[in-house]
N, C-alpha and C positions, 0 to 999 in steps of 0.2 A: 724629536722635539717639535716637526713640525707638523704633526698629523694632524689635518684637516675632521672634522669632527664633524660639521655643519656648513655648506660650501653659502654663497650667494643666492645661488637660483631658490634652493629650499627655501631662505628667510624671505626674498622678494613672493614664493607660491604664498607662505604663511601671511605677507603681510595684508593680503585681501580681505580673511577671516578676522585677522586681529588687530589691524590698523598700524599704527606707528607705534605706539606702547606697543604693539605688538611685537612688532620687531627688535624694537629693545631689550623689549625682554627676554627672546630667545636667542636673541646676538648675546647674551648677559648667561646664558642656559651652557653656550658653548664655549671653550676655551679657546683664547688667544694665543697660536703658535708663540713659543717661550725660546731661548738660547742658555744654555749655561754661559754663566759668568765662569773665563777660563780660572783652572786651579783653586773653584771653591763646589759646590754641593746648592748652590743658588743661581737661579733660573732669572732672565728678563724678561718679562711681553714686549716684541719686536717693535710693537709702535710706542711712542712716548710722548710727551708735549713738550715742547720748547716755551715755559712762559713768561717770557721779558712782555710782549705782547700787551696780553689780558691783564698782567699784575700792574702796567702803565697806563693800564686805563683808570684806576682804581680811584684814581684822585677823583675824576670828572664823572665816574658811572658808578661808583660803590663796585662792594664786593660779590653781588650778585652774578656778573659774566666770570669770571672769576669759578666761582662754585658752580655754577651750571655746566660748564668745561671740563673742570674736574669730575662732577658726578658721570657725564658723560663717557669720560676716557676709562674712568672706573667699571660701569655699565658693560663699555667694550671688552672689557678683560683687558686692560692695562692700568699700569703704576706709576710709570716712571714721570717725573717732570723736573725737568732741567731748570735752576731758575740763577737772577746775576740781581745782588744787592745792588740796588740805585741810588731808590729815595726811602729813610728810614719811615715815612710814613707809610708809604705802601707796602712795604717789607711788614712792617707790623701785621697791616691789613690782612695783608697774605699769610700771618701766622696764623688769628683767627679764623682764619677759610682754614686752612690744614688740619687743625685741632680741633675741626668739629667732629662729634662722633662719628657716625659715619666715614670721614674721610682720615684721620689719624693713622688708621694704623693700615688702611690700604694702598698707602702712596708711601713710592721709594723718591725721596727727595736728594738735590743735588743744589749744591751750591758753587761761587767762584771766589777767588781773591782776583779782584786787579787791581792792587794798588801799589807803590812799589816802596820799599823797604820794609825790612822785617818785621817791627814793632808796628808799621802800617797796616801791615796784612796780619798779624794775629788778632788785631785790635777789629778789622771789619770781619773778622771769622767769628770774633766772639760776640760780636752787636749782630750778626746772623742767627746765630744760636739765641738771644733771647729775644728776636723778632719772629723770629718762626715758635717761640716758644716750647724748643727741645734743647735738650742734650746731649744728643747726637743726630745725624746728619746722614746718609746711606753713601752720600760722593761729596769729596771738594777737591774742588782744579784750583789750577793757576789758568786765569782769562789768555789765551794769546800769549802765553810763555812767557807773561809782564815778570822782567825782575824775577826770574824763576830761579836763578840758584841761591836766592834770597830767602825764596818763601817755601822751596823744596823740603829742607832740614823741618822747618815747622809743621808740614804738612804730615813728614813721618811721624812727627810729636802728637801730630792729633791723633791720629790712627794708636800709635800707642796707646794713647790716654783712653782711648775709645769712645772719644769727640767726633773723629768719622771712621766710617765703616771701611772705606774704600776713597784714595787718593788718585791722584789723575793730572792730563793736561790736557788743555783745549787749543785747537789754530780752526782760522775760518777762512783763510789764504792761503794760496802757495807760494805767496812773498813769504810765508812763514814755515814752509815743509824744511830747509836748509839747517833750520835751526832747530826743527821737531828735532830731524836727524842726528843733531848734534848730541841733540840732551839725552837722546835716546841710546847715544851712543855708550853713554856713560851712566843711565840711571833708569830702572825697570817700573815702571809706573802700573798700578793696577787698571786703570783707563785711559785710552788715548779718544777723546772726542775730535771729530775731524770733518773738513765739509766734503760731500760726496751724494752727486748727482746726476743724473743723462749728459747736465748740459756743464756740470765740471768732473771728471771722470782721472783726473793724473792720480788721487789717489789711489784709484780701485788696484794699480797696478806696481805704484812704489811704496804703497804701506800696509794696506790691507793684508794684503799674503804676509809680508815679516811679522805685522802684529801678531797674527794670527799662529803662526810657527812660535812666537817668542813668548804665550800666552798672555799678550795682554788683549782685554776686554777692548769694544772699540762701539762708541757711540756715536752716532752721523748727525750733523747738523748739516743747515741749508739745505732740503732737499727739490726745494722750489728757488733757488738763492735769492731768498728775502723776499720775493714776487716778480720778477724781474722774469723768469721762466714762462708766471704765464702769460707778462707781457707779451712776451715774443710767440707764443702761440695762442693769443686772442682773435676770434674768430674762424679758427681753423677748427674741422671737426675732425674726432678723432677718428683710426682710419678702419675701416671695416675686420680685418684682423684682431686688432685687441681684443675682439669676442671672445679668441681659443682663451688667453686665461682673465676671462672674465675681469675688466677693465672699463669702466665707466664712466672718465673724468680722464684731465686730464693730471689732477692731481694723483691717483691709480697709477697712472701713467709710469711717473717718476718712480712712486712709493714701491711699484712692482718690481722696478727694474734694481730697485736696491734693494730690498731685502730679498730679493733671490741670491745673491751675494752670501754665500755661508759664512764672511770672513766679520760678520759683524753680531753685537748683540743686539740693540736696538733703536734706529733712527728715530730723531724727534721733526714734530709734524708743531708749528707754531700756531694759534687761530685764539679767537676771542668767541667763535662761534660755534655753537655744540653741535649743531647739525655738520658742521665743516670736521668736527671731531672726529663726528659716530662715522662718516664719511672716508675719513685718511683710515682711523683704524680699522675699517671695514675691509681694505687692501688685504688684511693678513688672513681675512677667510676666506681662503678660496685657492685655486690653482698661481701657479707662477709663471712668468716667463722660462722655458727653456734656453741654452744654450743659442738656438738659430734665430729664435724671437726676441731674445736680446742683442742679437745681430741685427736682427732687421729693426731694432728699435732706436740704436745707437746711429745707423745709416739713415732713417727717418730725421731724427733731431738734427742730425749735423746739414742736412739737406733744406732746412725750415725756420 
């Protein structure tokens, strides 16, 4: 699933002859290493977008960042975008951006419930559905396991109903693994979204393997935790090794050190900015860390 096709160095030879559209468009020629979704016949592209982001900008900049973002992640060979009902105006906004032709039917979209009581959360599930202006939905979570044995029974009702495709939960702390474990211990969800990164890592080793054993799908948030990562490595260049698997950022960085990870389907990468887009998703073509260079990379962060 992850055969490289078109590595880095080829698109950066090409870009001298054909510019930047250049490289779009042969980054857009190759495919984006993919994951089967466990116990179905459908496939991820391992990068995705997280857009709380760009859909909050919408108010102050229009829909434009927005769609540029998306045409970009699309361009990359990816689909997925993770998104969380806020404000029903920009929820709107962002149905019109989804329903353009163009991007309709190329994007696997994901929504949340976090509100708590039941008739709460079927009520902002269904003002989801005619703000994005569909009828079905590819994922919906429970936000942070809000009121989850609440919103759980309803969530299998949508899936029934074939309202969503695919039901889920989300944590972005490990103040909240205690109780993944809980729920999990009792209820088989088709995605666990979870944060996991260089610089927070207790996943990688108390969930990632079970999911994975237990077939459920497993989507990564925070892989920069919110910015805060490249806080702590501002100014610092990166260190002459990441060359072996071609790494250029320190964004790369993170993004390599996770999906070398077999135990996941596809991390999401947050930005308002396309170039920041074609950039994260660009991680997936090309080499990965091994086994020693994600040693040596985990001992780098923890030193820094």
């Amino acid at each position: 699933m992850d055969t490289l096709r078109i590595n880095r160095r080829q698109i950066l030879a090409l870009a001298g002859a054909f510019g930047v559209a250049g490289v779009q468009s042969v980054a857009a020629q190759s495919t984006m290493p993919r994951r089967l979704i466990p116990g179905s016949n459908e496939s991820l592209p391992v990068i995705g977008l997280g857009s709380s982001k760009v859909v909050q900008t919408i108010a102050a900049d229009g829909p434009a960042p927005l769609a540029a973002v998306l045409r970009q992640l699309i361009a990359s060979g990816g689909s997925v975008v993770d998104t969380w009902p806020r404000n029903p105006s920009n929820d709107a906004a962002f149905g019109d951006v989804i329903n353009a032709t163009d991007l309709r039917d190329a994007l696997w979209i994901t929504t949340k419930i976090d509100q708590t009581g039941r008739d709460a959360g079927i009520a902002q599930f269904e003002a989801t559905l005619r703000n994005y202006g569909r009828d079905q939905v590819d994922l919906v979570q429970i936000f942070s396991l809000t009121d989850v044995d609440s919103h759980w029974p309803s969530l299998r009702s949508f899936k029934d109903e074939g309202r969503a495709r695919y039901i889920g939960v989300t944590v972005a702390e490990t103040g909240l693994y205690d109780a993944l474990e809980a729920f999990l211990a009792r209820e088989t969800p088709d995605f666990v979204q979870i944060n996991y990164s260089l610089t927070e890592r207790e996943s990688e080793t108390r969930f990632l393997p079970m999911l994975a054993d237990r077939g459920i799908g497993v989507i990564i948030n925070r892989p920069f935790m919110n910015g805060t990562y490249f806080q702590r490595l501002e100014g610092q260049a990166l260190p002459e090794w990441t060359a072996e698997f071609d790494c250029t950022s320190w964004a790369q960085f993170s993004l390599k050190y996770i999906i070398a990870n077999p135990n996941l389907s596809c991390v999401l990468t947050e930005t308002s900015n396309p170039d920041h887009m074609a950039e994260n998703a660009q991680t997936a073509f090309g080499p990965l860390p091994d086994a020693a260079a994600r040693q040596r990379m985990r001992e780098f962060i923890d030193t820094h």
